[in-house]
C-alpha atoms as a printed R data frame, in Angstrom:
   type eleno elety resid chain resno      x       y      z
1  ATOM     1    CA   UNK     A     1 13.068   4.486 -7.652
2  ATOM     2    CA   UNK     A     2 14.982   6.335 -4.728
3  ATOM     3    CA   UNK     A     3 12.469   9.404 -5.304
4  ATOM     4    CA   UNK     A     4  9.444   7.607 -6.180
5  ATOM     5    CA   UNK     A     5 10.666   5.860 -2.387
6  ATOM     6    CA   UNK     A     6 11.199   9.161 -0.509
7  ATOM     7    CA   UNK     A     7  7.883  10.570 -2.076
8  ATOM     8    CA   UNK     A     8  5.928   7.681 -0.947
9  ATOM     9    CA   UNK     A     9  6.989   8.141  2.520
10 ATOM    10    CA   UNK     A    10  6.568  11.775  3.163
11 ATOM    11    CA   UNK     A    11  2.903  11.188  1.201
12 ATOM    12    CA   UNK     A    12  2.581   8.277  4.164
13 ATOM    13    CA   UNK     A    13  3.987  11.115  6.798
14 ATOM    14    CA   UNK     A    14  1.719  13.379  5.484
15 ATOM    15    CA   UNK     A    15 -1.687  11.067  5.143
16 ATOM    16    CA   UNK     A    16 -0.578   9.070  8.957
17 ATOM    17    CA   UNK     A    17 -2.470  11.863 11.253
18 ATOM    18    CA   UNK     A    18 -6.079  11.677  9.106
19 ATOM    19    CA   UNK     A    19 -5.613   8.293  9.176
20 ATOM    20    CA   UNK     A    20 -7.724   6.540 11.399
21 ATOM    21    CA   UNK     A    21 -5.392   5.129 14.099
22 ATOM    22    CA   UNK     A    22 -7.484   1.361 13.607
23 ATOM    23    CA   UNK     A    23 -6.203   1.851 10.272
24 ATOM    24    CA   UNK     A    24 -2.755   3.827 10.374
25 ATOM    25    CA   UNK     A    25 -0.966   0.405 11.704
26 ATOM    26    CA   UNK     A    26 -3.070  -1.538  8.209
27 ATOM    27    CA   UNK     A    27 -1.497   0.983  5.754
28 ATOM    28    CA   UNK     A    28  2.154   0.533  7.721
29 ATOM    29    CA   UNK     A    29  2.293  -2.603  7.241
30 ATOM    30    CA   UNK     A    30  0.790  -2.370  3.475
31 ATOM    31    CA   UNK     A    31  3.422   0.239  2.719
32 ATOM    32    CA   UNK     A    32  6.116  -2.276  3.853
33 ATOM    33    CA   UNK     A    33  5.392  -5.268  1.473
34 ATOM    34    CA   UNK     A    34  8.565  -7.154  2.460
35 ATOM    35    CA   UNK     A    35  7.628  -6.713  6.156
36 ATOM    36    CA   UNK     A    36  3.865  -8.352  5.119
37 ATOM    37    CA   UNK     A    37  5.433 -10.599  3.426
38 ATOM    38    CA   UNK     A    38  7.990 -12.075  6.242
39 ATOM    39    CA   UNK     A    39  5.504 -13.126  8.674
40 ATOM    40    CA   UNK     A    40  3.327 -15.325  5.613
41 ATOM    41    CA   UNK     A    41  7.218 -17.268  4.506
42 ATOM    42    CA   UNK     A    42  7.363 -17.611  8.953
43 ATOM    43    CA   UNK     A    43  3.978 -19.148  8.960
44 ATOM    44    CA   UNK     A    44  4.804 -21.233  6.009
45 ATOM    45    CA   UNK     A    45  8.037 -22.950  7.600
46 ATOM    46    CA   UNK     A    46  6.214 -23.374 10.738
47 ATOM    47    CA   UNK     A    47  3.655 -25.179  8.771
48 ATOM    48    CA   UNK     A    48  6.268 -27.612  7.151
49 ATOM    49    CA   UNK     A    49  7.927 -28.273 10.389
C-alpha cells in the first residue's frame, strides 16, 4: 500500500504540468478521496441542523 501510495503521487507529480490547469485542481481533489469526501459528511450535518 505505502508504494502503490508513493507511486501514485509521483505518477500525479509527473501527469500535474500536462494537465490542464481547469482540470489539475479536479484530479487533486479526486486523488484525495477522504478530502472529497469531508466536505459531502459537512454538507450533510449542515443539512440536519
Amino acid at each position: 500500500i505505502v508504494n502503490r501510495s508513493t507511486t501514485n503521487s509521483l505518477d500525479f507529480s509527473n501527469k500535474n504540468p500536462p494537465i490542464d490547469p481547469l482540470k489539475s485542481p479536479r484530479s487533486y481533489e479526486h486523488s484525495d478521496p477522504i478530502a472529497d469526501r469531508i466536505p459531502c459528511v459537512v454538507v450533510e450535518l449542515s443539512s440536519q441542523t
